[in-house]
DRENPA-61010 format. One line per field, with one value per residue (C-alpha): residue number from 1; residue in one letter; y, x, z. Coordinates in nm, 2 decimals. Layout:
% residues N
seq	[NUM/...]
type	[A/...]
c2	[Y/...]
c1	[X/...]
c3	[Z/...]
% end
This chain:
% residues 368
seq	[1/2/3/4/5/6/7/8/9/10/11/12/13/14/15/16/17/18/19/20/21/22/23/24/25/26/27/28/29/30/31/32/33/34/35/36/37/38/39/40/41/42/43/44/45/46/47/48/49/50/51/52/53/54/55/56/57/58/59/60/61/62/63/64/65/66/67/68/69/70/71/72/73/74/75/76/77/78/79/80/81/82/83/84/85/86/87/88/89/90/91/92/93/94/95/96/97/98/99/100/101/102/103/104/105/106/107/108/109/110/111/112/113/114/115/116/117/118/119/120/121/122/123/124/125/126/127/128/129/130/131/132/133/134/135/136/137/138/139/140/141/142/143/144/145/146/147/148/149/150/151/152/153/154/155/156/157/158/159/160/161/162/163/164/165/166/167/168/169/170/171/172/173/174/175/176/177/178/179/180/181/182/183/184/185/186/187/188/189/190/191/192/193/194/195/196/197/198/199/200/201/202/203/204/205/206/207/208/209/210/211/212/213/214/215/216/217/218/219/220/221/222/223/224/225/226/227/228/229/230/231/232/233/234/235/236/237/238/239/240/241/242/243/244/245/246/247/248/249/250/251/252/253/254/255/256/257/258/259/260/261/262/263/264/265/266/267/268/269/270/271/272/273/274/275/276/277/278/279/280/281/282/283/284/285/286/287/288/289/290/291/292/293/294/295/296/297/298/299/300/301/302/303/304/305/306/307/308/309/310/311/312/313/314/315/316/317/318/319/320/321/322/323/324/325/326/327/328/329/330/331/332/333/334/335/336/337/338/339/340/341/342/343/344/345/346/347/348/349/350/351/352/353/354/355/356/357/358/359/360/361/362/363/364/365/366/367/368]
type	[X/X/X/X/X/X/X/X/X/X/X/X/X/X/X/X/X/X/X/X/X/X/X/X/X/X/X/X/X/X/X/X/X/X/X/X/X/X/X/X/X/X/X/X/X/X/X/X/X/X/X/X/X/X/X/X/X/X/X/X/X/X/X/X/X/X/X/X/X/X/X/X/X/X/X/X/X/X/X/X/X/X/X/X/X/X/X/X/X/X/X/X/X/X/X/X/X/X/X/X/X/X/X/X/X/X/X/X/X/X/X/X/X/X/X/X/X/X/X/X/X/X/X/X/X/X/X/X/X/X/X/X/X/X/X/X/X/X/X/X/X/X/X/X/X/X/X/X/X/X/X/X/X/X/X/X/X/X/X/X/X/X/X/X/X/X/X/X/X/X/X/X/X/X/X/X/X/X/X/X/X/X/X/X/X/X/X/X/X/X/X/X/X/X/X/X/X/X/X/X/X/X/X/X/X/X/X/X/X/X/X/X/X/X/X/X/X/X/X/X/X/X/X/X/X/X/X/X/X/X/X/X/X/X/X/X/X/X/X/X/X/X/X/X/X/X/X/X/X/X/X/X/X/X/X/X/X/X/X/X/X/X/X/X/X/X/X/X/X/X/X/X/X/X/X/X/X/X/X/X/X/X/X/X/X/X/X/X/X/X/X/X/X/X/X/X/X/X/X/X/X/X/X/X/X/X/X/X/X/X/X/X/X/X/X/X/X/X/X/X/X/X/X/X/X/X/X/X/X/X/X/X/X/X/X/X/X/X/X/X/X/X/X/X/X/X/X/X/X/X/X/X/X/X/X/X/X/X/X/X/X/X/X/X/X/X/X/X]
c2	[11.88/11.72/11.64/11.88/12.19/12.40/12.41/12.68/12.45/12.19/11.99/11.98/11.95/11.63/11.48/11.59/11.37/11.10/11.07/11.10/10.85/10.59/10.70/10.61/10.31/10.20/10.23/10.09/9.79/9.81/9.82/10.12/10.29/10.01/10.01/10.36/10.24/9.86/9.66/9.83/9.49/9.28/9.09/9.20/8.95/9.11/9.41/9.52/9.44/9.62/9.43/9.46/9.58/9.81/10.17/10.46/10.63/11.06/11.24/10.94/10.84/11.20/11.05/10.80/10.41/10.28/9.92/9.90/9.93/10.25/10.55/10.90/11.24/11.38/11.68/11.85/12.20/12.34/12.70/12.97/13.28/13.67/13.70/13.45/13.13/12.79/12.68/12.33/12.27/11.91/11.81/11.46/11.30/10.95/10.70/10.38/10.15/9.96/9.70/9.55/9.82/10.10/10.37/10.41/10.68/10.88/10.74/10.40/10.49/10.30/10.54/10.72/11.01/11.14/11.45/11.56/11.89/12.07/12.40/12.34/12.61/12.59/12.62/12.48/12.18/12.24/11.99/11.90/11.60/11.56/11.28/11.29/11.02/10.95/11.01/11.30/11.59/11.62/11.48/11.33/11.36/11.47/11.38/11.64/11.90/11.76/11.87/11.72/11.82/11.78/12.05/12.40/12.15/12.20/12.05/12.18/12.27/12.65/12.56/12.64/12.37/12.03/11.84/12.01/11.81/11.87/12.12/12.40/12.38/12.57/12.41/12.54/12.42/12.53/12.57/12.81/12.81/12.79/12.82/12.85/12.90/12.81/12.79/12.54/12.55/12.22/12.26/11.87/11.58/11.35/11.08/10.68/10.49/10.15/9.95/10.19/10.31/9.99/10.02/9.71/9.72/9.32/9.10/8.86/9.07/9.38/9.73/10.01/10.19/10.48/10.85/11.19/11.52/11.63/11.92/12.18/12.55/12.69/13.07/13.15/13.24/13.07/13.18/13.06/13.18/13.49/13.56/13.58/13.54/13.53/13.22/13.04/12.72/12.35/12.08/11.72/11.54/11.17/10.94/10.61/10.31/9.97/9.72/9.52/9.77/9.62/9.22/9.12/9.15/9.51/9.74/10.07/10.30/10.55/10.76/11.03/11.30/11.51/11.84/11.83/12.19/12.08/12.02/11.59/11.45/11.14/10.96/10.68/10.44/10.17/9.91/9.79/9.44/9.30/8.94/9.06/9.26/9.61/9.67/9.93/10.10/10.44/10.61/10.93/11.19/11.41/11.75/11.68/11.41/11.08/10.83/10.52/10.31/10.28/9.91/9.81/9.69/10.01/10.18/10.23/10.43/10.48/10.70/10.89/11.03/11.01/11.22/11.13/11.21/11.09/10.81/10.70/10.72/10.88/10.88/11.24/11.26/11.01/10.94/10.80/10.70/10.52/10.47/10.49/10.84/10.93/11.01/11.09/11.33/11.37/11.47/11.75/11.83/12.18/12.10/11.74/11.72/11.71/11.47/11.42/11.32/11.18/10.91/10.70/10.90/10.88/11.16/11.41/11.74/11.90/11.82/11.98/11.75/11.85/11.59/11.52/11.76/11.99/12.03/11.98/11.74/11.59/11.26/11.06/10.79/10.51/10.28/10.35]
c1	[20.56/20.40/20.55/20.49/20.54/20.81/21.14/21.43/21.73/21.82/21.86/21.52/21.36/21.52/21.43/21.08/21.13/21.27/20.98/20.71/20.85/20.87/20.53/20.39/20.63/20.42/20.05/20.09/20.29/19.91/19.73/19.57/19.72/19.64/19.40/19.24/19.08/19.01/19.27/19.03/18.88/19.18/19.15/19.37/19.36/19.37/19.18/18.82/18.52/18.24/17.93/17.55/17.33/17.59/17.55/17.75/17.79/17.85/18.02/18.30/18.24/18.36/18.68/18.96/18.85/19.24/19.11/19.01/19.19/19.12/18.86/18.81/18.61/18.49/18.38/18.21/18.08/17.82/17.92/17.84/18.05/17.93/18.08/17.80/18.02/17.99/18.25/18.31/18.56/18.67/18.84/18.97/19.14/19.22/19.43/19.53/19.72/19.96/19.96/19.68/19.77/19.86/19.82/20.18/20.36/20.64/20.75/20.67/20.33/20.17/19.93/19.95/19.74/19.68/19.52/19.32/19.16/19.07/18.87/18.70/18.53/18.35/18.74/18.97/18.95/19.26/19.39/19.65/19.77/19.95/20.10/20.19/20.27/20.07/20.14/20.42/20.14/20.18/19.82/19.48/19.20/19.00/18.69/18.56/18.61/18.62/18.91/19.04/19.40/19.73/19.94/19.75/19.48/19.16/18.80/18.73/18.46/18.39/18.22/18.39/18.31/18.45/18.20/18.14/18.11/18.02/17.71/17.94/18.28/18.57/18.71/18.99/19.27/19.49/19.83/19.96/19.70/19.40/19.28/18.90/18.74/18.43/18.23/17.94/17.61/17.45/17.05/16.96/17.05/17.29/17.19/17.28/17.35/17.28/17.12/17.13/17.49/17.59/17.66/17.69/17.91/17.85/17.70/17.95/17.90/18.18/18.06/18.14/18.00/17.89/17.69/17.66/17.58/17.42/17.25/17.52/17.52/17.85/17.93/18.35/18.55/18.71/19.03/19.14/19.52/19.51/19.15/18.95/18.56/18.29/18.08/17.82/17.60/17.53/17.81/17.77/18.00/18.08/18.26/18.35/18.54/18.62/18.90/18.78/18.49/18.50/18.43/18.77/18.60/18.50/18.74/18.54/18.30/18.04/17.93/17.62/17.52/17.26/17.07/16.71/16.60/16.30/16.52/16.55/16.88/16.98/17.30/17.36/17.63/17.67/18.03/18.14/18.25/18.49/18.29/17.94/17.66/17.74/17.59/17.37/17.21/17.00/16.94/16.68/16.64/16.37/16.40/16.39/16.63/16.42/16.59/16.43/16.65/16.58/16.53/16.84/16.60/16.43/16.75/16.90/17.20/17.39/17.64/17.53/17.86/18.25/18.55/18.89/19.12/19.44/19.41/19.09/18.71/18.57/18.17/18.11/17.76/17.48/17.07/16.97/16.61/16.41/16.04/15.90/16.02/15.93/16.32/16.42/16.73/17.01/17.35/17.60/17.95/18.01/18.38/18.43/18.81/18.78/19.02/19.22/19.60/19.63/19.75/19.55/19.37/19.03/18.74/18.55/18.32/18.02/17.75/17.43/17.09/16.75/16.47/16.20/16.39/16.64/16.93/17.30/17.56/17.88/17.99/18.30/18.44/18.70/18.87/18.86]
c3	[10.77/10.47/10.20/9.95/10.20/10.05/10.24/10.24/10.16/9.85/10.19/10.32/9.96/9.92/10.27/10.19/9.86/10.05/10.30/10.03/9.84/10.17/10.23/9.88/9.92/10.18/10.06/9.77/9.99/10.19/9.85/9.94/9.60/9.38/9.04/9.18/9.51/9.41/9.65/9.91/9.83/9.96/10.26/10.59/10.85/11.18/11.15/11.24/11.03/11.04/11.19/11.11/11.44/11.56/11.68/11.61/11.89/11.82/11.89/11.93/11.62/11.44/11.52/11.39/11.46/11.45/11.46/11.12/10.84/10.67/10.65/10.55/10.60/10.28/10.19/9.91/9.86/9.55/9.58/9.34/9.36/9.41/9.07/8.94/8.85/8.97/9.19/9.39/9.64/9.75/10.11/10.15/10.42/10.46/10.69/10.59/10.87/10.73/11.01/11.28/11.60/11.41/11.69/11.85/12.00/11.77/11.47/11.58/11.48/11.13/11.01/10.71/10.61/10.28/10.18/9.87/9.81/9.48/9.35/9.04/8.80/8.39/8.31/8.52/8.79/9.02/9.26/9.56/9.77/10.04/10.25/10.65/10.90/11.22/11.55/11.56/11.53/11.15/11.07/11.25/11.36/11.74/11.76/12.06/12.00/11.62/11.42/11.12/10.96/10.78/10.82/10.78/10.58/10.81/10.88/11.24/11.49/11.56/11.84/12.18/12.39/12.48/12.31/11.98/11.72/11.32/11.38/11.31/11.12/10.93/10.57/10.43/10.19/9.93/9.69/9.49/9.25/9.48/9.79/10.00/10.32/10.40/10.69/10.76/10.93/10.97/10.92/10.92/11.11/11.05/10.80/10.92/10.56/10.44/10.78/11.04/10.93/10.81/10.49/10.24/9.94/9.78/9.71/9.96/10.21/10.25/10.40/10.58/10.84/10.68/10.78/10.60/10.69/10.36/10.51/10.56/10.44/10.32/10.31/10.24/9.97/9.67/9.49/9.16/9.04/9.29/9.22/9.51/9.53/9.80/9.73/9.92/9.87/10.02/10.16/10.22/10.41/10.44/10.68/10.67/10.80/10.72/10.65/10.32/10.23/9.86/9.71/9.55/9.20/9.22/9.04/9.13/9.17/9.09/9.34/9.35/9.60/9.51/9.67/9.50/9.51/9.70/9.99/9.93/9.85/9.75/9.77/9.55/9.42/9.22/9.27/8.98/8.92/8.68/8.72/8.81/8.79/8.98/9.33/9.36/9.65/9.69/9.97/9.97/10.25/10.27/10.36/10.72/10.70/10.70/10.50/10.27/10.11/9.69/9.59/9.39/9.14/9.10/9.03/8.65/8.59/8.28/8.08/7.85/7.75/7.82/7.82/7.70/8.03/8.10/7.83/7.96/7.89/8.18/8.17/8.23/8.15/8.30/8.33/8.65/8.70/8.99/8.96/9.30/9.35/9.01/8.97/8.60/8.57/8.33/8.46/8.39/8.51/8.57/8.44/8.21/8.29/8.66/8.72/9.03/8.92/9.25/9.38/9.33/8.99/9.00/8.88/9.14/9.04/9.05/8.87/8.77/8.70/8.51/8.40/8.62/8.93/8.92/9.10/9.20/9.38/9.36/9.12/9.22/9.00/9.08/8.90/8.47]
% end
């Protein structure tokens, strides 16, 4: 069980403690906790490193690569409710190995899994986290059929056969203050980031291998404090892997997806440095899913406007604008204060965008 499932005895509540403590003990002893994201720049001999020129191969690569270091499934849903509201819904799950080999059997496995999942409205951005240990069935991830989970946490197939993969999946996630189901239709391809999925992060060279599915439809429910709504919108998901997927100067992140309502998205970030300039990269897809990469020197992105959050200034609000697409937008959170009091913190929540297109998306920011 995770860590923050409730148990019937003072007993088991403090044994829960204890293990979520060892567990927290031990990412931050990885880095993996560390200045929101940023010791995902420190080097770890003996694990993986992603390659330029290398395939991925689906649907294998749905599922965990236990070589590298760490990676994550992440998903993101634009909903709006039959009540007429906005909603978004996050699901997050990561593994970080704490040591080259990870993958063992029982407890001598050296994965640890943490879960993040949150339901955010014009009023309230509500979040949960969990922790679990690998290889005892608490947490992980199959990659045909796909399914994804910690505890009753779930990103799964609903496709019967042996070799389903993301076409068709089931989100859901929850606490006692919120909870959602959703399921997913994908109408697009997959989308292969960066160089033909590999995805570069600096300057000196760090990347990921990195795909989306920004083409899902999602059709569930949403409930806030008991209240229970049909919603239905667009989902992007994104998965990636790596070992050192940041420069050892880079602190964090700012990272864009956006649904045009002409059917293009974009996905876009730019990794900040504490020495340099940031390193940006832009990536649209057209409607049908062809990708071409935005010129980091036709890309300008900068806050307009911050919120004071948990004693920091978050930029909430932001222009981003690239000439060859014509791209001009200003955007909007749906809720300022969505931050994530995770561990680590960081900031994740719909958005809104108006300018030269319209439309909506997700912003994530790591690291102030």
């Amino acid at each position: 069980m995770s860590a923050d499932r409730p148990n019937g005895s003072r007993e088991c509540i403090g044994s829960a403690i204890s293990r979520r403590s060892a567990l927290l003990l031990a990412l931050s002893s990885s880095g993996a906790l560390a200045q929101g994201f940023g010791e995902l720049g420190a080097n770890r001999p003996g694990f993986a490193i992603p390659q330029p020129g290398t395939p991925l191969v689906f649907p294998k690569d749905h599922g965990a690569h236990p070589d590298f270091g760490a990676e994550w499934w992440y998903l993101t849903a634009n909903l709006t409710g039959a009540d007429g509201a906005s909603y978004g819904v996050q699901w997050t799950l990561f593994r970080f190995a704490l040591a080259p080999n990870s993958t063992r059997a029982g407890w001598d496995d050296r994965n640890v899994w943490m879960a993040h999942a949150a339901a955010t409205n014009a009023g309230e951005h509500l979040f949960a986290q969990k922790f679990a240990r690998g290889g005892i069935g608490q947490a992980g991830v199959e990659a045909t059929p796909f399914r994804a989970y910690v505890d009753d946490w779930l990103l799964e197939t609903r496709d019967d056969s042996a070799g389903a993969g993301i076409e068709r999946l089931r989100v859901s996630a929850g606490d006692k203050n919120f909870a959602y189901a959703l399921d997913l239709t994908a109408t697009g391809p997959i989308v292969l980031q960066g160089e033909g999925g590999y995805s570069r992060k600096s300057e000196a060279g760090q990347a990921s291998y990195y795909y989306s599915q920004p083409f899902f439809t999602a059709d569930g429910s949403v409930s806030i404090h008991g209240r229970k709504t049909q919603a239905s919108g667009r989902a992007w998901m994104d998965r990636e892997w790596s070992s050192q997927p940041l420069g050892p100067d880079q602190k964090g992140w700012d990272w864009f997806a956006l649904h045009f309502d002409g059917g293009a998205k974009l996905m876009l970030y730019r990794m900040r440095s504490v020495k340099a300039a940031p390193y940006l990269f832009g990536n649209w897809i057209d409607a049908n899913g062809a990708t071409s990469p935005v010129a980091r020197e036709d890309i300008a992105i900068a806050p307009l406007e911050t919120t004071r959050i948990a004693d920091r200034a978050v930029p909430t609000r932001w222009r981003v604008q690239f000439e060859s697409r014509g791209v001009d937008i200003e955007t909007r959170p749906l809720n300022p204060r969505s931050w994530m009091g995770t561990e680590p913190a960081y900031w994740e929540g719909p958005i809104r965008f108006s300018g030269s297109h319209e439309g909506e998306g997700y912003l994530e920011m790591t690291g102030y």
